[in-house]
N, C-alpha and C positions, 0 to 999 in steps of 0.2 A: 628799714634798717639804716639809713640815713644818719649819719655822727660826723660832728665836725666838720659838717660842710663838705662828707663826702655825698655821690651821688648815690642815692638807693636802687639797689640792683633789679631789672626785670627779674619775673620772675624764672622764664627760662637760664637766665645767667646763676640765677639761687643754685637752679638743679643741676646745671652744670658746674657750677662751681663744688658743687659737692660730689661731683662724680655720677652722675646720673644726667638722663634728657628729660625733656621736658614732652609730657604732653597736656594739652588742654583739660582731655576727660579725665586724667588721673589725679589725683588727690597730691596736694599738697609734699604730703609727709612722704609718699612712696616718690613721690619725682626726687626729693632731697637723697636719696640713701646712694650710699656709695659702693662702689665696686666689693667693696668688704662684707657691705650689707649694712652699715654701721650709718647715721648719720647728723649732723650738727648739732642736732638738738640733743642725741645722746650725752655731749657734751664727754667722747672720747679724746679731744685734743685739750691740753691741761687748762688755757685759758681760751679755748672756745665759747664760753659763754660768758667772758668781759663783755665784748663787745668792741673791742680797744678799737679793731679799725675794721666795719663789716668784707671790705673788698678781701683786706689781708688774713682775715681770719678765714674768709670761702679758700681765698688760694692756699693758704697754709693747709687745709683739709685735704688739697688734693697732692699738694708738694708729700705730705706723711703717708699718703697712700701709694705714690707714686717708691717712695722709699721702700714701702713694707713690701710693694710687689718685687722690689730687686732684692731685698734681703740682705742678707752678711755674705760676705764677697771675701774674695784674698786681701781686699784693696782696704776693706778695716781692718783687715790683721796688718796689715802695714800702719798703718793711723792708729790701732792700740798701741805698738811698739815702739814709733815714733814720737807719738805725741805722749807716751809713756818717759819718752828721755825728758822732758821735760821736767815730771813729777821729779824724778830721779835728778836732776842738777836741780832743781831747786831745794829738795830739804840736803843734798849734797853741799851747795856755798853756805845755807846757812848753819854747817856743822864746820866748814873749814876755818870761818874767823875764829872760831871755840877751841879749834883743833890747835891752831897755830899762834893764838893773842897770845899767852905767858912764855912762850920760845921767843916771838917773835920781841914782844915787847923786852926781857932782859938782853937780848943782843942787843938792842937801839939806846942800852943804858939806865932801862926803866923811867923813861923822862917822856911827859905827853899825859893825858888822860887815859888810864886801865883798861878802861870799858869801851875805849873810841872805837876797835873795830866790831864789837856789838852794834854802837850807836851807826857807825856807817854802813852795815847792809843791812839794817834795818829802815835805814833812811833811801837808801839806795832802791829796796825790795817797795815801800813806798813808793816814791815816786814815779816807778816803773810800772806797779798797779795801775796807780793812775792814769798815768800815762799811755801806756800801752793797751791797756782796759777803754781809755776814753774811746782814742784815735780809732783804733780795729770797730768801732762804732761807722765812723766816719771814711776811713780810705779803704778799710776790708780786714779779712783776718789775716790770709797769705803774706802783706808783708810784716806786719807784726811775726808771725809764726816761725818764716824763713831767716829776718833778721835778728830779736833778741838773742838765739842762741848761741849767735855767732860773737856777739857780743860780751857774755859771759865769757865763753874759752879764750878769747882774746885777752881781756883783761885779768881772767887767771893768772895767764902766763906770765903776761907784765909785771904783776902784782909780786910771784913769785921773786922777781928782781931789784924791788924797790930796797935804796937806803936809809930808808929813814921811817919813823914811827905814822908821820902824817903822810907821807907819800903814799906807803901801803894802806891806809884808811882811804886815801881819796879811791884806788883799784877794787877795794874792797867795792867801797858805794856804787863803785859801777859795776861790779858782779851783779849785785844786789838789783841795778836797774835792770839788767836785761833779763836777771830771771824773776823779777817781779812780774813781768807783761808777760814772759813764757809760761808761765803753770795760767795765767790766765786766757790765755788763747787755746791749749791745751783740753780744756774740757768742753770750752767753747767750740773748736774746730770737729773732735770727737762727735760731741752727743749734733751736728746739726747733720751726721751723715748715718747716724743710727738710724735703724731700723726699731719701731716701738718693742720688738717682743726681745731685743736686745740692750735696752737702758742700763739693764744692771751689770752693764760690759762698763758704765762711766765709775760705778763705783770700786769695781776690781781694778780699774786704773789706778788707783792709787797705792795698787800692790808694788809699783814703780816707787814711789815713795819712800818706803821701808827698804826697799832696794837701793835706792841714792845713799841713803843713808849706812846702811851697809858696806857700801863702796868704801863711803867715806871712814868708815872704822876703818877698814882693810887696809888701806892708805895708809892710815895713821898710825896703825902696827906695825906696819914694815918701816917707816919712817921717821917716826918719834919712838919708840924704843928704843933703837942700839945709841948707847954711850957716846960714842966716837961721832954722830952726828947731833948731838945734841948738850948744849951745854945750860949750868943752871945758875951758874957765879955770875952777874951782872959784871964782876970784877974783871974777870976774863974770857966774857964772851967775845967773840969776832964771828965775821962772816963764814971762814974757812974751817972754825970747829962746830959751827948752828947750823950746818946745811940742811937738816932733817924739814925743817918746816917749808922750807923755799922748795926740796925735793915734792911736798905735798902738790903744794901748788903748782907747778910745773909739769907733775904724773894728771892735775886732776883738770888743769887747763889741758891738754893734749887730749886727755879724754872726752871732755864735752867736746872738745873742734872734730873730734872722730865724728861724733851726735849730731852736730852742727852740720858735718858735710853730708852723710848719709840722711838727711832731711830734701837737701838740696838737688839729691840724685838719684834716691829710692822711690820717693814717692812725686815728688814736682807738683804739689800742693797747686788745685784749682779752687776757685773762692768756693765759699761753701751756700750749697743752695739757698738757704736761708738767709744767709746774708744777702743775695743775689736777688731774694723777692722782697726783701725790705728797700732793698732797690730802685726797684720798679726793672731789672736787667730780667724781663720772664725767656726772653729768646736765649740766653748764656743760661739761665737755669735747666732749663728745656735740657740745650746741648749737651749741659754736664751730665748730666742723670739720663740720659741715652745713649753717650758714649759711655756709659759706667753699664748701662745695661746690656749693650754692644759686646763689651770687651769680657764680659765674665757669660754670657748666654742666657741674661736674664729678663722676664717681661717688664715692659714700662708703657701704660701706654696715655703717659702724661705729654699733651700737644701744648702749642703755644695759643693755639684757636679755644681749648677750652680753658686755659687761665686769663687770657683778654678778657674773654666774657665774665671772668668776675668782675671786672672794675678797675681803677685806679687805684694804686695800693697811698694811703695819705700820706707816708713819710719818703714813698719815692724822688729821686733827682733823674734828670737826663745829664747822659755823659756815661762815659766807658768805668767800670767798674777797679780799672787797673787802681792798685793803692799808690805807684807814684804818680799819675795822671790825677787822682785825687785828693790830695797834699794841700792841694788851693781848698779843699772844704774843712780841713781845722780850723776850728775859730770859738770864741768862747758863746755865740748863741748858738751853733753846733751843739755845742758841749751842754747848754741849757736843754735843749730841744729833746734830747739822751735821757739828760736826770727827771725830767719832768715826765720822759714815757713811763719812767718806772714807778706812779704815784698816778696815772691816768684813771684807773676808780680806786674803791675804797679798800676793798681784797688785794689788789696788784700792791700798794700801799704798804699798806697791812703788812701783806709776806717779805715786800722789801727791806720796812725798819725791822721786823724779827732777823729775815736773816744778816742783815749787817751787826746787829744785838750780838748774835750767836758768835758772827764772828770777834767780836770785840770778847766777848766772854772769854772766848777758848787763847783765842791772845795773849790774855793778861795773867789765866788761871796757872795754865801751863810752864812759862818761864819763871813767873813769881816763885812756885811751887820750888822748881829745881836753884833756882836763887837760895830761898831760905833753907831750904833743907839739910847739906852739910852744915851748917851750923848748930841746926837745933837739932841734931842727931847729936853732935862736936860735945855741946852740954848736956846729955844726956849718958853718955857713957860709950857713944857706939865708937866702935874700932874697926876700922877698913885697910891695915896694912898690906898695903902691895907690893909688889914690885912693878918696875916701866912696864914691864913687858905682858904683868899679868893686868894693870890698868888698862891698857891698849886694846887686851884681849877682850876681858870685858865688855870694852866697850863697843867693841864691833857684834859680840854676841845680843848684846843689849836691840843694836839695832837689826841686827838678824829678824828678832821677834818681832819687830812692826812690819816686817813683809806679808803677814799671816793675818794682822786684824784684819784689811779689807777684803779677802777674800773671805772670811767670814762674814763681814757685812754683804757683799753682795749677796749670799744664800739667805742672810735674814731678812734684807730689803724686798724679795722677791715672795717671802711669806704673807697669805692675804690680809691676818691679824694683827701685822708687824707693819709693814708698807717703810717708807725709808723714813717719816716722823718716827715710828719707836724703838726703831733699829737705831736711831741716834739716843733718844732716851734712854735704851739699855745701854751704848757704848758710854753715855755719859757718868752715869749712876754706879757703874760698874767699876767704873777708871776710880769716884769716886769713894768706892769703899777701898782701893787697893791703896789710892793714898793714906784715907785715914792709917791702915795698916801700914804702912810702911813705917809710919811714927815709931812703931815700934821695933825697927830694925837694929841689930845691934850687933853683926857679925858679916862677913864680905858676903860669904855664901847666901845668907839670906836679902843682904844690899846686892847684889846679881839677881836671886830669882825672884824679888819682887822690882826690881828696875824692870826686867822682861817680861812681866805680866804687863806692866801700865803700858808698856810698851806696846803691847799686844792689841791692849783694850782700847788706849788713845785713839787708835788708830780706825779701831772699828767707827767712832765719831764721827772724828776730822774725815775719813774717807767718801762716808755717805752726805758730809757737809758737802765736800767738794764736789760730789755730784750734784748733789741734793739743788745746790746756789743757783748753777746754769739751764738744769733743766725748766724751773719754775719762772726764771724770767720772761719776760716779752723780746722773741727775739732780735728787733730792731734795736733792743737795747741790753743785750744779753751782756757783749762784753765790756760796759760800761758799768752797770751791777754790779758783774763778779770781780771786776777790777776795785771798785770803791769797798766789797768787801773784804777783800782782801787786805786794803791799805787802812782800813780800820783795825785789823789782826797786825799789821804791821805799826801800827800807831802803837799799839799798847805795848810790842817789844819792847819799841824804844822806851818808853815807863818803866817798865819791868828793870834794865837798866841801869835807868835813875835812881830808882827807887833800890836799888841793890847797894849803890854807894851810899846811899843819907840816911837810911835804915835801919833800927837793930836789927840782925840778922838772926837773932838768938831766942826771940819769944816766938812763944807756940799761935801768938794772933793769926800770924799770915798762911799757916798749916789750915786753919778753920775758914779765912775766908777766901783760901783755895776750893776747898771744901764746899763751900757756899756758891762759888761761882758754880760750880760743874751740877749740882742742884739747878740751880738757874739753866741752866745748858739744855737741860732734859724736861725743866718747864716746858720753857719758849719751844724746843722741838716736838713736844706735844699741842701743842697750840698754834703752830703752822696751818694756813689756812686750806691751804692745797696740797694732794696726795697723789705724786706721780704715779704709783702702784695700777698698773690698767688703764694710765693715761699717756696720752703724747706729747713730748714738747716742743710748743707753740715758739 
């Protein structure tokens, strides 16, 4: 079992490693099985049979068994709801620049670029993927997890105050950073404290999602509707009659710092085992997951005597796992060391460029879609007459219905014929016919109840992507992955964009190779190499 120059395990360490002792007279395969009955070569933990790193993939067997024996606890119903706020402020900023760009922009005099606060927390939610994605690789997830959020409400509020068109664009981009790392620590920190017969709790997370977004309607109901706070005359706007949009900001910064604190003092986030055995920290793994067994009355009876005897884990450091104690390890051969785990054979590969693909797909399909679509409805004859109050509504209704697709996905990811590759195929294919139909829209009520179908259906997708991303990584480089996928989805915003200003807005092309993309979406998610459905993530 010897890779990379690690050392090959005796064989008592095999069998310990897999949860079992060892004896001389007994056979191989029985000394491997594990307290569950289950054992390596069944190839139940998702990339158990890579081979990526044999010490870490024996400890990994026992760390998933160790979890299953404690089970779902109070302490993930705090971690769904917490790390739920997450979901929830991230599609929340990125409905606020949308909510607030045409207020914001005719008080400032209409002078500046239209699209900038697009272009800025697009760029912002980029760099923060990155960013935040890389580093939680390299110092841990805890302080990624504890600080991006705080960051975001911060700069809400700020933002809320700015006078000028480019001030509130640079607030923006820094929303944009801290909840770019936040949705991705988010699923990461979730699914490494799951329990296997609970996975499909990652995908009901993102019923938090449809929820932010929600918020953010509600918000913008109460605040951009009434007259007296909202003006439309570039000629005579001021500060003191456009207050409606800075109230946004201000209600919706004080709400994340609500999210922000109750992270800080609800739960008091310890690094997550997984990260901890990519470590080499097995005695802080040990700890956590026996005080977690401790505190709820649950059995564990993972030692630090039978994870030594697996081995050396090969991407281990010595030194305290604290993430500001480990600050001196960002560095850009860090950062190689990360992207290169994720391409280590040819399957891990594989799954990597699909799911970055998928995310680039659903990126570009999505906003293009709603870019060109009031126009090519505009020439076609459709009529959407509103009022403030009744657009407003809408639009919170609108996003009412995306709280609903993930919780249907989670029930069809958990079906054996379905598994979470066709659960994304259906959500894709599905979303896909509702656009074509929509082309046909041509009255409010029907532009309402087919906005809250896609709504619905979108969501089924994107929800099991977002699970779907972190589970299947290698978790030494989990949140480096689901960061760089992300900031692929965030690359093609900013396109989308662009492409919104230089573009005719008016021809039916861009309706068809929306179309086209979300086809492509339900390919590549059928053609996913690995099937978390009955497996564990590694």
């Amino acid at each position: 079992m010897a890779h990379n120059g690690a050392t090959a395990l005796p064989q008592d360490a095999e069998a310990t490693a897999a949860g079992g002792t060892y004896n001389g007279d007994e056979k191989k395969d029985d000394a491997v099985r594990s307290s569950a009955g289950s054992s390596l070569d069944e190839g139940i933990d998702i990339l158990g049979k890579e081979d990526l790193d044999p010490a870490l993939t024996a400890k990994m067997h026992l760390v998933n068994n160790a979890i299953d024996d404690i089970g779902w606890t109070p302490y993930h119903w705090k971690l769904f709801v917490l790390n739920g706020f997450g979901y929830a402020v991230d599609s929340l900023i990125l409905l606020l620049q949308s909510i607030i760009a045409t207020s914001a922009f005719t008080e400032f005099g209409e002078r500046g670029y239209a699209k900038g606060l697009t272009v800025a927390v697009y760029i912002g939610m980029l760099l923060g993927a990155l960013f935040w994605g890389i580093t939680a690789d390299m110092i841990g997830r805890r302080f990624a997890f504890n600080v991006s959020l705080m960051i975001c409400s911060i700069a809400c509020i700020i933002a809320g105050a700015m006078p000028s068109w480019p001030s509130l664009a640079v607030f923006i981009g820094l929303i944009g950073f801290g909840g770019g790392g936040n949705l991705v620590l988010d699923t990461t920190v979730f699914l490494e404290y799951l329990p296997s017969s609970k996975q499909w709790a990652l995908t009901l997370l993102a019923a938090w999602w449809g929820l932010g977004q929600a918020v953010a309607g509600f918000i913008a109901w109460g605040f951009m509707s009434p007259g007296y706070l909202n003006c439309s005359d570039a000629a005579t706007c001021t500060r003191s009659n456009n207050m409606g949009w800075r109230y946004v900001m201000f209600t919706s910064g004080a709400l994340v710092f609500v999210m922000s604190i109750l992270r800080l003092t609800v739960i008091r986030l310890k690094e997550t085992p997984k990260y901890l055995l990519g470590q080499g920290e097995d005695a802080e793994l040990v700890e956590t997951l026996q005080n977690l067994a401790v505190r709820y009355n649950r059995p564990c009876t993972l030692t630090l005597e039978r994870l030594e005897a697996c081995g050396t884990v090969l991407s281990a450091r010595n030194g305290s796992s604290s993430g500001v104690k480990n600050f001196k390890n960002i560095s850009f051969g860090e950062t190689w060391v990360h992207l290169r785990g994720l391409f280590s054979t040819r399957l891990v590969a594989t799954s990597t460029l699909l799911i970055w693909l998928s995310w680039t797909l659903i990126g570009l399909a999505y906003p293009l879609f709603y870019v060109f679509l009031p126009s090519y409805l505009a020439t076609r004859g459709a009529s959407f007459e509103e009022t403030t109050f009744e657009t407003w509504r809408n639009y919170a209704l609108v996003n009412v219905s995306g709280i609903f697709g993930p919780i249907l996905a989670a029930w069809l990811c958990e079906i054996k014929f379905l598994g979470r590759r066709y659960t994304m195929v259906i959500g894709a294919l599905v979303t896909c016919a509702f656009f074509f139909a929509y082309t046909a829209v041509r009255t409010a009520p029907q532009n309402i109840g087919f906005s809250c179908a896609i709504g619905f259906c979108l969501n089924i997708y994107y929800g099991t992507l977002y699970a779907y991303t972190p589970e299947v990584l290698p978790s030494a480089h989990r949140a480096t992955g689901n960061g760089v996928a992300v900031a692929c989805n965030r690359i093609m915003g900013i396109l989308s964009a662009v492409i919104a200003t230089v573009a005719n807005t008016s021809t039916s092309a861009p309706i068809y190779v929306c179309a086209a993309l979300f086809v492509g979406m339900a390919i590549v998610s059928a053609v996913f190499p690995f099937e978390p459905l009955g497996r564990r993530s590694s």
